[in-house]
Backbone as numpy.savetxt, mean C-alpha at the origin, in Angstrom:
# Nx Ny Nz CAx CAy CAz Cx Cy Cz
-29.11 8.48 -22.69 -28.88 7.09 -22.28 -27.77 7.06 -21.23
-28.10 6.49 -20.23 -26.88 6.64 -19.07 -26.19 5.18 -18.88
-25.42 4.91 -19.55 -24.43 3.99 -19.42 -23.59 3.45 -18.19
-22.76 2.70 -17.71 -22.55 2.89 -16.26 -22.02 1.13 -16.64
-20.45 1.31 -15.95 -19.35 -0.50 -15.89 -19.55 -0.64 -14.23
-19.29 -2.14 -14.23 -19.02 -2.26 -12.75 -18.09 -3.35 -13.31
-17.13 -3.61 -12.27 -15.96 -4.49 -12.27 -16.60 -5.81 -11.32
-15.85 -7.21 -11.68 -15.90 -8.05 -11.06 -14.61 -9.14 -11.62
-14.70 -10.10 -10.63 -12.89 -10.51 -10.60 -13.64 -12.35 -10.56
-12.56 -13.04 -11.20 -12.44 -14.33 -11.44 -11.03 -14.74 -10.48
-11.46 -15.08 -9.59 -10.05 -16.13 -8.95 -10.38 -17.31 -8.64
-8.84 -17.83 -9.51 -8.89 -19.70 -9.02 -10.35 -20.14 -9.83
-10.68 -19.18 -10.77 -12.11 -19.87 -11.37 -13.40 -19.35 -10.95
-13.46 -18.66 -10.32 -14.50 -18.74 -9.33 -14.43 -16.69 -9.17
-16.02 -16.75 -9.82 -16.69 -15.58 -9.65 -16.76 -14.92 -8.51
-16.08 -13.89 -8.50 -16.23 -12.55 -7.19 -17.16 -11.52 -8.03
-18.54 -11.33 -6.89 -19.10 -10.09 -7.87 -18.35 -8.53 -7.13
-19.43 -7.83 -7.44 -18.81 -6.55 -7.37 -19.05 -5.98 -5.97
-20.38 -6.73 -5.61 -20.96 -6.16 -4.30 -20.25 -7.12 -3.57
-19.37 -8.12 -3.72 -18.47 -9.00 -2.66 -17.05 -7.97 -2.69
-16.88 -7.42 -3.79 -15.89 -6.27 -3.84 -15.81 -5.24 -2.97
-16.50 -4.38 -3.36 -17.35 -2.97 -3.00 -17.44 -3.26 -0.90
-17.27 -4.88 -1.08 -17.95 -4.88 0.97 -16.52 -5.35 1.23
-15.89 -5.82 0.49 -14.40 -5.98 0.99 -13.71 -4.64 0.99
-14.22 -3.80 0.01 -13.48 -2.12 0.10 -13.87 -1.63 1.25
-15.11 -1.91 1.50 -15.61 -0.99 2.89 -15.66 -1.64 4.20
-15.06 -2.95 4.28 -14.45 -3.66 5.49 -12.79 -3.04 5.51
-12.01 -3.03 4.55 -10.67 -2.21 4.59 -10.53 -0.47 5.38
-11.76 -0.04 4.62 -11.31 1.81 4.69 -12.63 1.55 6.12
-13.19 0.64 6.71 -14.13 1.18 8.04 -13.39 0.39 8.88
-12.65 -0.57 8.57 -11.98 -1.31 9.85 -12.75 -2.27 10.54
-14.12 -2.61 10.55 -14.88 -3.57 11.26 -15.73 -4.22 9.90
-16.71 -5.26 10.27 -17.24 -5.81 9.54 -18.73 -5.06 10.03
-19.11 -4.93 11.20 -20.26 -3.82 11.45 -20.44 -2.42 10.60
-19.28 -1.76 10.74 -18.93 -0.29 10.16 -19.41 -1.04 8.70
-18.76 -1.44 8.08 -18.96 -1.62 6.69 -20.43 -2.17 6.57
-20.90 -2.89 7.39 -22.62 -3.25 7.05 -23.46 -1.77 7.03
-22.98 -1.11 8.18 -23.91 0.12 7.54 -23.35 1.17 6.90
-21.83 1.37 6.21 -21.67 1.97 5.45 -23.13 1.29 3.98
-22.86 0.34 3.97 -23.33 -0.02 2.84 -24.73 -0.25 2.84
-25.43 0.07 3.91 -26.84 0.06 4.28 -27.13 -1.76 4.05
-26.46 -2.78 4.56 -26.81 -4.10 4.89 -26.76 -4.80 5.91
-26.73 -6.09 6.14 -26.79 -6.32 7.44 -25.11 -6.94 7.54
-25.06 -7.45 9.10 -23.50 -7.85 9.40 -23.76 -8.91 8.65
-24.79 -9.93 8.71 -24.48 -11.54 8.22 -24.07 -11.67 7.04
-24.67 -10.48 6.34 -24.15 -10.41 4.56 -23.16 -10.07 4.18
-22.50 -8.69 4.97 -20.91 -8.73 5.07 -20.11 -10.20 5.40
-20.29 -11.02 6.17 -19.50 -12.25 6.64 -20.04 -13.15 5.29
-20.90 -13.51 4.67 -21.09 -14.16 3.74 -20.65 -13.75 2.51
-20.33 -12.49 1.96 -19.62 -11.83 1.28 -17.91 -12.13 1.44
-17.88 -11.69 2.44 -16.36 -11.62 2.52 -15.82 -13.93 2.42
-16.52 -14.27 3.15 -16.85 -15.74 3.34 -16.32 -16.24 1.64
-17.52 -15.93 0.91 -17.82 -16.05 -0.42 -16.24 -15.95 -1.28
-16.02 -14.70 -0.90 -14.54 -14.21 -1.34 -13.29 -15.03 -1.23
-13.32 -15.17 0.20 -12.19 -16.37 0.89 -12.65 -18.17 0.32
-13.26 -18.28 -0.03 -13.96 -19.57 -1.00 -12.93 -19.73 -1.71
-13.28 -18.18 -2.51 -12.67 -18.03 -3.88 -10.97 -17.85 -4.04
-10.65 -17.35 -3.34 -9.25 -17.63 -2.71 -8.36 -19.19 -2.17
-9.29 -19.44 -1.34 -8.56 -20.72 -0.60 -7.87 -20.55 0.74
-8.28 -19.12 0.94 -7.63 -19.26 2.39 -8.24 -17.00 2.85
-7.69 -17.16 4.48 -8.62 -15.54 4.58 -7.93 -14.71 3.87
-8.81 -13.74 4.23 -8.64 -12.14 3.20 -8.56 -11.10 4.38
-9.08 -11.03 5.34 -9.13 -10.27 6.67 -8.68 -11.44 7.93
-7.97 -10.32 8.56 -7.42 -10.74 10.10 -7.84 -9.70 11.15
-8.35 -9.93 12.42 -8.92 -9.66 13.36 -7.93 -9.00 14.27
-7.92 -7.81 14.76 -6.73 -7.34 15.58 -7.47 -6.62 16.83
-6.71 -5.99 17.45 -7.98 -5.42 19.25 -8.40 -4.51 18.40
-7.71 -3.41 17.09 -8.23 -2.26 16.55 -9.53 -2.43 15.77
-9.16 -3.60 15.52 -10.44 -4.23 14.50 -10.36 -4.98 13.28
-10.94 -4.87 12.06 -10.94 -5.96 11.05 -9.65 -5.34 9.83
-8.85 -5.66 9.18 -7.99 -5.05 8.97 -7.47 -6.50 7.41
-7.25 -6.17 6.44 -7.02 -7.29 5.11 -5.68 -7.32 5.04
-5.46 -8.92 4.69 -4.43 -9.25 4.95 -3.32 -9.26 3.92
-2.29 -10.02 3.67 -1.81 -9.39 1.95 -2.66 -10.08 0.97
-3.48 -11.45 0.94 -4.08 -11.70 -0.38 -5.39 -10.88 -0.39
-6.07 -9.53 0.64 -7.19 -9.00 0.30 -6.80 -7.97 0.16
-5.54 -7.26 0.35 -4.94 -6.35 -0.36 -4.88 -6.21 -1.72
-4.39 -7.43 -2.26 -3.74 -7.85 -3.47 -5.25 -7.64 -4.48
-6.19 -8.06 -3.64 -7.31 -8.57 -4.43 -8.24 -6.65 -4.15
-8.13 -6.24 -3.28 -8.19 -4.23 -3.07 -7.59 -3.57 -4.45
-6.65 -4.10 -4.20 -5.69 -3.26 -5.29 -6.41 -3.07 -6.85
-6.50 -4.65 -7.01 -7.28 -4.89 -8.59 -8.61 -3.52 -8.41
-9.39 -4.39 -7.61 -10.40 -4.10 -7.50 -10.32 -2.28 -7.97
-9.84 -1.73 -6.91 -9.82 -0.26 -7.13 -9.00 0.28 -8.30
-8.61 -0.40 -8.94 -7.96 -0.18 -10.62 -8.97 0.13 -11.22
-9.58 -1.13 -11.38 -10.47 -1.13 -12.42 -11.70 -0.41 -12.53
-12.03 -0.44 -11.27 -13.20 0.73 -10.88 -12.78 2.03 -11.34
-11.48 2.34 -10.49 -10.74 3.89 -11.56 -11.09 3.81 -13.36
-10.69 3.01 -13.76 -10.27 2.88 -14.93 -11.76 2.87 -15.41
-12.82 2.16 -15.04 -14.59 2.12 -15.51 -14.97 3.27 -15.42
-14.18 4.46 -14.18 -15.50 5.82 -13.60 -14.92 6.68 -14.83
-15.89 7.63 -14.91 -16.08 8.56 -15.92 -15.81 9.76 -15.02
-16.14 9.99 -13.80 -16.09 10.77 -13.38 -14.89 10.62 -11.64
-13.63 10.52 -12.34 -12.83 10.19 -11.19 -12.41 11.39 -10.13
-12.00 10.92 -9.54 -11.75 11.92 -8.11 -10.47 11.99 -8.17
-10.10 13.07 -7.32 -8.37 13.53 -7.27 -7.62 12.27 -6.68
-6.85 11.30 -7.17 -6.31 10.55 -6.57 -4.35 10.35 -6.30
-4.42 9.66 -5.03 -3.23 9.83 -4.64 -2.88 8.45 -4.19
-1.37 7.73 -4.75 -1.47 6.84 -4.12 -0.41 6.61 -3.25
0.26 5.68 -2.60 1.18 5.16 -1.77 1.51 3.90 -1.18
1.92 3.85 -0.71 2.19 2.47 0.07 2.10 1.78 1.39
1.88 1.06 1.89 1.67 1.13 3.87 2.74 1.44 4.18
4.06 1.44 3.78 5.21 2.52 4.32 4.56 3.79 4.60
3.88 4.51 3.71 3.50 5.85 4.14 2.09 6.05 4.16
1.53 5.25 3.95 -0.31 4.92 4.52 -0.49 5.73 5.17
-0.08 5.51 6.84 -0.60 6.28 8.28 -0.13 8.07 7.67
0.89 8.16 7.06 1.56 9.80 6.84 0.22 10.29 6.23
0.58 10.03 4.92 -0.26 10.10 3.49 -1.99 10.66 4.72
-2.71 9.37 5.10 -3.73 9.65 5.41 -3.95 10.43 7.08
-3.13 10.79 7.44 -2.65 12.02 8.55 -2.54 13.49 7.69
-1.86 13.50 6.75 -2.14 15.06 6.18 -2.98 15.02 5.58
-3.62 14.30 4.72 -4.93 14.37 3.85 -6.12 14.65 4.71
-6.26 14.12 6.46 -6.97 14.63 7.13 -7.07 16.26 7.53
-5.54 16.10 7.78 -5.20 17.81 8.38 -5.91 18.71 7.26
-5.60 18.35 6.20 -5.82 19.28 5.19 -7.19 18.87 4.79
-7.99 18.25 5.51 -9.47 18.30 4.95 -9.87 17.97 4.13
-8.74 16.92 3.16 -9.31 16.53 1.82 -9.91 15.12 2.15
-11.13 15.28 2.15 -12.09 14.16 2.16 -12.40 13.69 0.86
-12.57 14.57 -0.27 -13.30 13.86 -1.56 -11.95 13.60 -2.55
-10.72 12.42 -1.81 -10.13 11.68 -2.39 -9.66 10.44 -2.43
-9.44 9.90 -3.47 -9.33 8.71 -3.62 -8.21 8.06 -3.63
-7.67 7.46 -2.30 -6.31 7.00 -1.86 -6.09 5.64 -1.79
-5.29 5.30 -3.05 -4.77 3.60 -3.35 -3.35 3.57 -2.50
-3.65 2.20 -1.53 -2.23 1.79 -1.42 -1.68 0.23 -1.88
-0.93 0.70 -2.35 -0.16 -0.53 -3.69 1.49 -0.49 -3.25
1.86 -1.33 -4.05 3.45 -0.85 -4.06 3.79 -0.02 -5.17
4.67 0.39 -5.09 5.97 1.41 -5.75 5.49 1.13 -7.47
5.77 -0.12 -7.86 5.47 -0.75 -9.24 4.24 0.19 -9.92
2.97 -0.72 -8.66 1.51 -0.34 -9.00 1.42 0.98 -9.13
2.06 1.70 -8.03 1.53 3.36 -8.45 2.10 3.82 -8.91
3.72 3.79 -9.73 3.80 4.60 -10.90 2.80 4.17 -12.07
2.25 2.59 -12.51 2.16 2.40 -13.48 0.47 3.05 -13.58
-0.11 3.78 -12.29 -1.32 3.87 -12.09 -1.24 5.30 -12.78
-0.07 6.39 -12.26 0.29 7.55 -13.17 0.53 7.64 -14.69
0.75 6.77 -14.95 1.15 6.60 -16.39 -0.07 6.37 -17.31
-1.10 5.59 -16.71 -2.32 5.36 -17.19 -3.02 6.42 -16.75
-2.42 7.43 -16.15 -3.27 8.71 -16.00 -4.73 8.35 -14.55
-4.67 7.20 -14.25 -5.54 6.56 -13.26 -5.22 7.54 -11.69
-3.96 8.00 -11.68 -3.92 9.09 -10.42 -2.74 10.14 -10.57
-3.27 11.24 -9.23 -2.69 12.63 -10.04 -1.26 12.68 -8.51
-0.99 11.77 -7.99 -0.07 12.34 -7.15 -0.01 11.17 -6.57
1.84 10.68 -6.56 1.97 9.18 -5.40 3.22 9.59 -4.91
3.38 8.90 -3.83 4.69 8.98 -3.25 5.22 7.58 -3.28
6.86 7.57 -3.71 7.88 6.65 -3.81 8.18 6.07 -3.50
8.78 4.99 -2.27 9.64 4.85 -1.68 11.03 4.25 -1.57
11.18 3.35 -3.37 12.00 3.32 -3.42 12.30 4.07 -4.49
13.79 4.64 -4.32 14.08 5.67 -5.56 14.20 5.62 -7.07
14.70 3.94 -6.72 14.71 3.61 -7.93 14.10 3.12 -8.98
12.65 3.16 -8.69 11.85 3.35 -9.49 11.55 4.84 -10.23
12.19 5.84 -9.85 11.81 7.07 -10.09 12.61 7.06 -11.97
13.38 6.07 -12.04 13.83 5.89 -13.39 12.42 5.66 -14.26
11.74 4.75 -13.72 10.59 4.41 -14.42 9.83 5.72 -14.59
9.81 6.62 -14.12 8.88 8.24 -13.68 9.27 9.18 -14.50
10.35 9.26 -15.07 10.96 10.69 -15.38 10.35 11.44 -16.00
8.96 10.99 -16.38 7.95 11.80 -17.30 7.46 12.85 -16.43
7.55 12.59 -14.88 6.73 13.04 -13.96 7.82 14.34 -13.47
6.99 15.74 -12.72 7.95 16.52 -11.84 7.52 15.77 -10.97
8.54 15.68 -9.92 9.10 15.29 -8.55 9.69 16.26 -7.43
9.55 15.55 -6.39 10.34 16.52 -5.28 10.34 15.93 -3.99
11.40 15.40 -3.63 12.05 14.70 -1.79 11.31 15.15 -1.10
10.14 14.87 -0.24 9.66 14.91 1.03 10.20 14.71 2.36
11.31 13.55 2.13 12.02 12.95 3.46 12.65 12.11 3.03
13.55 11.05 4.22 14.23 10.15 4.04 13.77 9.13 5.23
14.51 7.96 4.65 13.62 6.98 5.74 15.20 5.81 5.94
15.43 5.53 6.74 16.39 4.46 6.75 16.03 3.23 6.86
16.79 2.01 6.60 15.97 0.65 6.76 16.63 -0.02 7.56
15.44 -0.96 8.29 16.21 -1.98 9.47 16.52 -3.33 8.65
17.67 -3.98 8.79 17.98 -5.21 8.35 17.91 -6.07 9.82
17.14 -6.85 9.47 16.63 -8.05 10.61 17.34 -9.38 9.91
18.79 -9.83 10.24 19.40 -11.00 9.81 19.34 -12.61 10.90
18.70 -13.18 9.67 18.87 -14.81 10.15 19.09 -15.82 9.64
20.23 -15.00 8.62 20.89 -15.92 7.96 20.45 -15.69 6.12
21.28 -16.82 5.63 20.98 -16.50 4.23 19.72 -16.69 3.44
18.66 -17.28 4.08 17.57 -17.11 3.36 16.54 -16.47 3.47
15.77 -15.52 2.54 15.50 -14.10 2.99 13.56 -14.39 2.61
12.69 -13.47 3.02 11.53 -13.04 2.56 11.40 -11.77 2.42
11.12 -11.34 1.27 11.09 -10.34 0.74 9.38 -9.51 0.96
9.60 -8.39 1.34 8.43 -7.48 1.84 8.28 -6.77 0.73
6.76 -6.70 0.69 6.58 -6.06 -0.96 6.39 -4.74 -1.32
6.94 -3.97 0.14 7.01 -2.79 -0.14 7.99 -1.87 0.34
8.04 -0.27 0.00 9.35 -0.31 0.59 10.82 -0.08 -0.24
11.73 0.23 0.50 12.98 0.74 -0.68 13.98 -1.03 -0.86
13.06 -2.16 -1.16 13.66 -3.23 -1.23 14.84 -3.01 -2.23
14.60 -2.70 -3.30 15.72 -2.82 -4.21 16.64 -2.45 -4.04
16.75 -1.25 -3.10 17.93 -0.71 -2.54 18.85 -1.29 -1.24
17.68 -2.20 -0.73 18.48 -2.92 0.03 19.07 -4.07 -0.48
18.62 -4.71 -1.24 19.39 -5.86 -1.94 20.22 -5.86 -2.82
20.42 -4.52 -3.14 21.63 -3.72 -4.12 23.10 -3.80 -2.84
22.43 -3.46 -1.36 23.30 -3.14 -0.48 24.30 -4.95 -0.79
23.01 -5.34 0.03 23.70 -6.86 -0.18 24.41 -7.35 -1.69
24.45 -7.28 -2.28 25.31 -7.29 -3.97 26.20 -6.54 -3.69
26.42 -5.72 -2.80 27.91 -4.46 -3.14 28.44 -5.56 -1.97
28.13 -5.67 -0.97 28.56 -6.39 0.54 29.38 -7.75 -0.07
29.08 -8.33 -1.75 29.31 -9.25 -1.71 28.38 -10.85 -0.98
27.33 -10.57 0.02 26.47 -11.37 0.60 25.91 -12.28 -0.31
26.35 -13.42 -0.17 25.72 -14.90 -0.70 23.90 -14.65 0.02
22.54 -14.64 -0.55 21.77 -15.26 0.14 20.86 -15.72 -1.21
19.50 -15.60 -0.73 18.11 -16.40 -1.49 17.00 -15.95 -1.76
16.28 -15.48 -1.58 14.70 -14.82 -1.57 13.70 -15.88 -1.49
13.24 -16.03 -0.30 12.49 -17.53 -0.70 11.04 -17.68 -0.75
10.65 -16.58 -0.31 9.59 -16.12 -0.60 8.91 -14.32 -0.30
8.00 -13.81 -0.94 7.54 -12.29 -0.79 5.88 -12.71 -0.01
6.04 -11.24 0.87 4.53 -11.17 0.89 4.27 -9.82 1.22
3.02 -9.57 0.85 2.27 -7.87 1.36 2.06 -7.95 2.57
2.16 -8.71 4.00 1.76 -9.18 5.00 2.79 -8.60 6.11
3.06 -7.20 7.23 3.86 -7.03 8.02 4.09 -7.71 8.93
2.90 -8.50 9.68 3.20 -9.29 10.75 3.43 -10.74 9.89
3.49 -11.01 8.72 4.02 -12.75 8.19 5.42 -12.24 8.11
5.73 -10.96 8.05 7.23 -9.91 7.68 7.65 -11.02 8.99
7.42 -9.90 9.99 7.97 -10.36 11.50 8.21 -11.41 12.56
7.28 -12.07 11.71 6.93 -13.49 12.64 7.48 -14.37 11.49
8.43 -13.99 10.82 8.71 -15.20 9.49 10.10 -15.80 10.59
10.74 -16.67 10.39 12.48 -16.91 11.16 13.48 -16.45 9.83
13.17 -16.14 8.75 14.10 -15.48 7.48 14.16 -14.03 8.16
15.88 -13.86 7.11 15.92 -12.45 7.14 15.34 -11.55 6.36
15.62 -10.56 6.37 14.56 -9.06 5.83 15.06 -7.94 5.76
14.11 -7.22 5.39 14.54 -5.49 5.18 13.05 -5.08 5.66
13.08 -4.13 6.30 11.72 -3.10 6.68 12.29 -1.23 6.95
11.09 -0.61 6.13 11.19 0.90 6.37 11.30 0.76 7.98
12.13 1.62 8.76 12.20 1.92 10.16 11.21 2.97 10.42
10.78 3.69 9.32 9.28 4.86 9.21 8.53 3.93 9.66
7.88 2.86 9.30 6.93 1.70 9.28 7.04 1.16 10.46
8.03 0.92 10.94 7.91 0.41 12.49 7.70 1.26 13.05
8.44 2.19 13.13 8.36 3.47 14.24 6.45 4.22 14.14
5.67 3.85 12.85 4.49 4.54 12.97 3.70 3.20 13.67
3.92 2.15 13.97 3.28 0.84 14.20 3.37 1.01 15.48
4.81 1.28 15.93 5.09 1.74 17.26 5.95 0.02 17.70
6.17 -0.24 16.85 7.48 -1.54 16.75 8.89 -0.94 17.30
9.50 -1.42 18.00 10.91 -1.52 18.52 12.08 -2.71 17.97
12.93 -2.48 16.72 13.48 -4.09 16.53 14.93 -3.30 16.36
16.01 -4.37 16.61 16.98 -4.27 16.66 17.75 -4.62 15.23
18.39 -3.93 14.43 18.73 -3.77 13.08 20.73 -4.62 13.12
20.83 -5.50 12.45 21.96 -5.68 12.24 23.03 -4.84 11.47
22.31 -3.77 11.12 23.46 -2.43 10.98 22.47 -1.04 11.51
23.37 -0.11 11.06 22.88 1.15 11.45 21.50 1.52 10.47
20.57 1.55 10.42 19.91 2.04 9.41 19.72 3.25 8.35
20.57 3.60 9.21 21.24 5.30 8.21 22.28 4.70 7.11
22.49 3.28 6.97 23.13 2.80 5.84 22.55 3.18 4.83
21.30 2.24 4.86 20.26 2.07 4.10 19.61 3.56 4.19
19.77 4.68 4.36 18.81 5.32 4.27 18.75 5.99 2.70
17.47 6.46 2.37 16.84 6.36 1.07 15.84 7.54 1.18
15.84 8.57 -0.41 14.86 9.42 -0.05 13.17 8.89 -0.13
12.51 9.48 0.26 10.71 9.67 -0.29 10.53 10.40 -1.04
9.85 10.49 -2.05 9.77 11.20 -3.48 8.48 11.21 -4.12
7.80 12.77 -3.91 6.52 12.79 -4.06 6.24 12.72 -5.91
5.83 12.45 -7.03 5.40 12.66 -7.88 4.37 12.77 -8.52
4.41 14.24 -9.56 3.17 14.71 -10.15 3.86 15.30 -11.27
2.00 15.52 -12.46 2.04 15.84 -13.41 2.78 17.19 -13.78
2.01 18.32 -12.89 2.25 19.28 -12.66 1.83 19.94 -11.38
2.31 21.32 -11.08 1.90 21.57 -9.73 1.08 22.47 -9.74
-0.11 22.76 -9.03 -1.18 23.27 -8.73 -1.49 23.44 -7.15
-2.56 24.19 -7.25 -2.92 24.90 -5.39 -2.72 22.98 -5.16
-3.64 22.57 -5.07 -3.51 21.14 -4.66 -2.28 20.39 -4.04
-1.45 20.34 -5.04 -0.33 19.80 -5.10 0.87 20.40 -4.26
0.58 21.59 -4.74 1.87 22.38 -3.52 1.21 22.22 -2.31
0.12 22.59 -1.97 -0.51 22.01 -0.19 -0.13 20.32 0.06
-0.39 19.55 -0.96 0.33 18.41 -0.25 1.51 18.30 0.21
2.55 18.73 -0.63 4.06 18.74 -0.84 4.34 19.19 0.52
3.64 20.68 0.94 4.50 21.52 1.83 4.05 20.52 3.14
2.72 20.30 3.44 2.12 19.28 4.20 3.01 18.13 4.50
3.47 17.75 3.46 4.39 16.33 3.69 6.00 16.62 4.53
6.05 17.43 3.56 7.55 18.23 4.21 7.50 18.42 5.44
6.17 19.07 5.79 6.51 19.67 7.32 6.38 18.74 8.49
6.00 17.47 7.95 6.47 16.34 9.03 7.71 15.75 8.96
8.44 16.73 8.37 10.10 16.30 8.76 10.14 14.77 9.00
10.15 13.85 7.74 10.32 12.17 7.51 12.19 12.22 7.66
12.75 11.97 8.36 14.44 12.12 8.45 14.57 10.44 9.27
């Protein structure tokens, strides 16, 4: 008897099936809404009515349009993220997975190319999501970025890949908080500084980051791979903070990532 789950999501009330899922996964990892129609052997109109369907269910978009191409925004991230949980968590037969964050997205999926590993399965979440994805045994290798979550980890071996410094973009005392990233460490800065401010709102969103008039914190890794130029109200070597790969144990696998990561010297 061959048994077999598929996941599907309720937002705001309102039924997302799996194949509105599954075409939002493959509008993310193909970058166009074409690419993903024939990843999935359908047509474009059904991708746009899918994804359409989705944004219904939301109340507002899930993808934004850039010259590179179709690219999800933080609430189709947010709604990625689930999605590829639970699918982990349904397969019987999971794949080597690794996760990270869009701090180290472009890295992460630059050596996983070099090194030819195609048959894996790469979540990007924040810091929170992918330790708690290790713990549930849901993946075998994530990287950190802020350290201080590594308290939450200690079950795990570990080992520093790099360091990353952060830009503080100030405009005053009321702040938006970026949901990824060595935040805690920057707002620890501000608590030692003594700094009166607010948090007035978070988002998964880099360009709602940039184009907000609040102040902020951003990895300077993250700009510099975007190819962003911004001017930091301190040195960012204040803030600088390690990267911290964690795993169960180490294996051929694992040491090829590690040394891989290392040798792009993250400083």
């Amino acid at each position: 008897m061959d048994i077999s789950v598929r996941t599907e999501q309720i937002i705001n009330g309102i039924l997302v099936t799996n194949r509105q899922l599954e075409t939002l996964a493959a509008v993310a990892k193909t970058g166009s809404m074409t690419a993903a129609a024939k990843k999935l052997d359908i047509s474009v109109p059904v991708v746009h009515r899918y994804i359409a369907a989705i944004e219904k269910a939301v109340g507002s978009k899930v993808t934004v349009s850039t010259p590179a191409g179709t690219k999800l925004n933080g609430e189709g991230r947010k709604i990625l993220e689930t999605y590829v949980t639970t699918e982990l968590r349904c397969s019987d037969d999971n794949k080597f997975t690794v996760c990270c964050s869009p701090v180290t997205e472009d890295l992460m999926m630059s050596v996983l190319s070099s090194l030819r590993m195609t048959d894996v399965e790469l979540v990007i979440s924040d810091d929170e999501h992918n330790v708690r994805m290790m713990k549930e045994n849901l993946a075998d290798f994530a990287i950190i970025d802020d350290p201080l979550y590594l308290f939450d980890a200690d079950e795990f071996d570990g080992i520093e890949i790099g360091y990353m410094g952060m830009v503080f973009v100030d405009n005053g005392p009321s702040f938006i908080r970026y949901r990824y990233g060595a935040q805690r460490v920057a707002f620890m800065f501000l608590d030692t500084m003594g700094r009166k401010y607010s948090i007035e709102s978070e988002t998964f969103s880099l360009p709602e980051l940039l184009g907000s008039k609040k102040s902020y914190f951003v990895d300077e890794f993250l700009l510099l791979r975007k190819g962003i130029k911004m001017k930091s109200a301190i040195d960012p070597k204040v803030l600088k903070h390690a990267i911290t790969a964690i795993y169960r144990k180490e294996d051929k696998t694992i040491n090829k990532l590690v040394k891989a990561l290392q040798a792009r010297n993250i400083r």
